[in-house]
C-alpha positions in Angstrom: -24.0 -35.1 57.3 -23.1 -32.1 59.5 -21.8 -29.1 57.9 -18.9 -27.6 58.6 -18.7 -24.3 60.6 -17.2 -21.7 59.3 -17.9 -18.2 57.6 -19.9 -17.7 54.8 -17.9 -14.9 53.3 -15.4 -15.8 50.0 -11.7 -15.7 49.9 -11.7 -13.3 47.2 -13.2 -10.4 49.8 -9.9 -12.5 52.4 -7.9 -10.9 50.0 -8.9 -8.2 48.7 -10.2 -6.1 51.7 -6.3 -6.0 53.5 -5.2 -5.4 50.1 -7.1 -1.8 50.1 -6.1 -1.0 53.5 -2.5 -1.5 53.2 -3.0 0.7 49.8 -4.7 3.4 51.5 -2.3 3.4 54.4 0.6 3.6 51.6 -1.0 6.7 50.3 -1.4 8.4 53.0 2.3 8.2 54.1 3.0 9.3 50.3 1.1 12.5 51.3 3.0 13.0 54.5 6.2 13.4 52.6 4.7 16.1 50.5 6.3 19.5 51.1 3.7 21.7 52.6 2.6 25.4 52.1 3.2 26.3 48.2 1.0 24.7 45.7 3.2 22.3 43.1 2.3 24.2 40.2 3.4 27.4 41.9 7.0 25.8 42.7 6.9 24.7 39.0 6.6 28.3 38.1 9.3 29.0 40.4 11.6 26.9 39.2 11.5 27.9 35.5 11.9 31.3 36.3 15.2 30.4 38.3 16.2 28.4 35.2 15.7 31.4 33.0 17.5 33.3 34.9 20.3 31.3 35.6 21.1 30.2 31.8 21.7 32.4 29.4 19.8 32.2 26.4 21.4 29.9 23.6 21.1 31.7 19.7 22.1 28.9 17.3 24.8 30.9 14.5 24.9 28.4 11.5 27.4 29.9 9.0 24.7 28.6 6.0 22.8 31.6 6.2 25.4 34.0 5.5 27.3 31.7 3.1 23.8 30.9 0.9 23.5 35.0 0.9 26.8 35.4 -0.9 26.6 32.6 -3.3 24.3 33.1 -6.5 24.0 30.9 -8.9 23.5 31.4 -12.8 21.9 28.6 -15.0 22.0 29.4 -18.9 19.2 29.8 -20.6 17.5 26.5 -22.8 15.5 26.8 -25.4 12.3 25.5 -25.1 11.6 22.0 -26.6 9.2 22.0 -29.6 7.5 18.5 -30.1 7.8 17.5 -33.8 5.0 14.5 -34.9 6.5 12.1 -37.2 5.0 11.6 -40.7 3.0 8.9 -41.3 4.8 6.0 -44.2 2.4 6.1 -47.3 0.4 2.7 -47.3 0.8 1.2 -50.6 4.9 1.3 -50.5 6.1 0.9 -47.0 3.8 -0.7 -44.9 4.2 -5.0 -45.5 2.0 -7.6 -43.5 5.3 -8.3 -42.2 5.9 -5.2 -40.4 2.5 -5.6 -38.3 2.6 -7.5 -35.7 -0.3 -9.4 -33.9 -0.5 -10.6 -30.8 -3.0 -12.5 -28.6 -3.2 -13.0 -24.8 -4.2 -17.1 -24.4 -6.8 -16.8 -21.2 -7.1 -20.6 -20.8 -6.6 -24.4 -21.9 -9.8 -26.6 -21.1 -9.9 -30.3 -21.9 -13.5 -29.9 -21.3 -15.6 -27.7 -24.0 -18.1 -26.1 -21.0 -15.1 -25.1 -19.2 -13.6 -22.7 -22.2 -17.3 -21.9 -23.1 -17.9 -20.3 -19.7 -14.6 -18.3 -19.7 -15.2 -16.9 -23.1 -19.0 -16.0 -21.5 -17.2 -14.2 -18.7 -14.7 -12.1 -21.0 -17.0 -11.1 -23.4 -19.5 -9.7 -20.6 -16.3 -7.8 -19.5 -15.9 -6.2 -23.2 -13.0 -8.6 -24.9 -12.9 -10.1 -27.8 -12.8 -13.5 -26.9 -12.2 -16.6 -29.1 -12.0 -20.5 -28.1 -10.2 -22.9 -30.7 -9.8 -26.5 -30.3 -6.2 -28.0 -30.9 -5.5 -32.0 -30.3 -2.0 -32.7 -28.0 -1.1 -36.1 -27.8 -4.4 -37.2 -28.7 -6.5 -35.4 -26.9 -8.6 -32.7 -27.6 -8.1 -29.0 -25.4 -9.7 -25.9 -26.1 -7.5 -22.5 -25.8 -9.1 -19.2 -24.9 -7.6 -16.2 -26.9 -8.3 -12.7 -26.1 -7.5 -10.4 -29.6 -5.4 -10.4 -32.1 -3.9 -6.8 -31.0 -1.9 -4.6 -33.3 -1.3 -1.9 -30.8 0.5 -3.2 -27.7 -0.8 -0.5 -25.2 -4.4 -2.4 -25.9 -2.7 -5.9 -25.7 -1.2 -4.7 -22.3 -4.8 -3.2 -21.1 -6.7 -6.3 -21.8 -3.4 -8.3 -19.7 -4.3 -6.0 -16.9 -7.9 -6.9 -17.2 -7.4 -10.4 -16.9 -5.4 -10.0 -13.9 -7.7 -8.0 -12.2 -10.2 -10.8 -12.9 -7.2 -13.5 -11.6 -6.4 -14.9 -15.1 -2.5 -14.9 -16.1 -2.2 -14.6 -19.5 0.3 -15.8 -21.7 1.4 -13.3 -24.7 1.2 -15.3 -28.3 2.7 -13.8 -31.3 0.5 -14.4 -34.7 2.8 -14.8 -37.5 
């Protein structure tokens, strides 16, 4: 087979070479439209002085000044708030197992044993007090993780925290 003749140069260099030139040429007429003799910053310089001159310097008056001088304003005088601690009830008359609340947080329901076993494993390393107790629905066994009883519910809503930021949503039991 003969080879056809022709040149050994690729069509990317076809295009790109007359590309350049008509860029330079472009530039070069771009520079022959400059105005000659002063330098551009020069001219710059220039021209801001003839602006400066021309225009008059522009002094914002805002009437808020003046008007926030003359006003004054008088608060009366509060006295200071004194913090008074509340007295404790005595324990033997007041205080009734019915006033105390208890609630627990319910971490999980497993039908599977292991399941519930390795939750409670991972709350307790994390420092709750962590119970599992079995309860049959509809015949079948399932195992419910508790985290508690809490009397105080600032600690009931720091262990809730906890949980979430291990990715368990807890359900809030009340203990009768």
């Amino acid at each position: 087979m003969a080879k056809a003749k022709g040149s050994n140069v690729p069509a990317w260099v076809w295009i790109f070479t007359p590309l350049v030139v008509c860029s330079f040429i472009a530039f070069l007429f771009y520079l022959s439209t400059l105005p000659s003799g002063k330098a551009p910053v020069e001219a710059l310089k220039e021209a801001g002085e003839e602006l400066k001159k021309s225009k008059p310097a522009v002094v914002d008056d805002y009437e808020f000044y003046r008007l926030l001088e003359q006003k004054e304003v008088h608060s009366p005088d509060v006295a200071t708030y004194k913090s008074t601690p509340k007295k404790a009830p005595a324990a033997s008359t007041t205080t009734s197992s019915a006033a105390v609340q208890k609630f627990r947080l319910q971490a999980g329901s497993f039908r599977n044993v292991a399941d519930a076993d390795r939750l409670k494993a991972n709350l307790t390393l994390n420092g709750l007090n962590v119970q599992v107790e079995s309860a049959e629905i509809r015949g079948e066994p399932w195992f419910r993780v508790f985290v508690g009883p809490f009397t105080d519910r600032s600690k009931m809503n720091a262990a809730q925290d906890a949980l979430a930021g291990m990715s368990i949503q807890s359900i809030v039991v009340k203990q009768p």
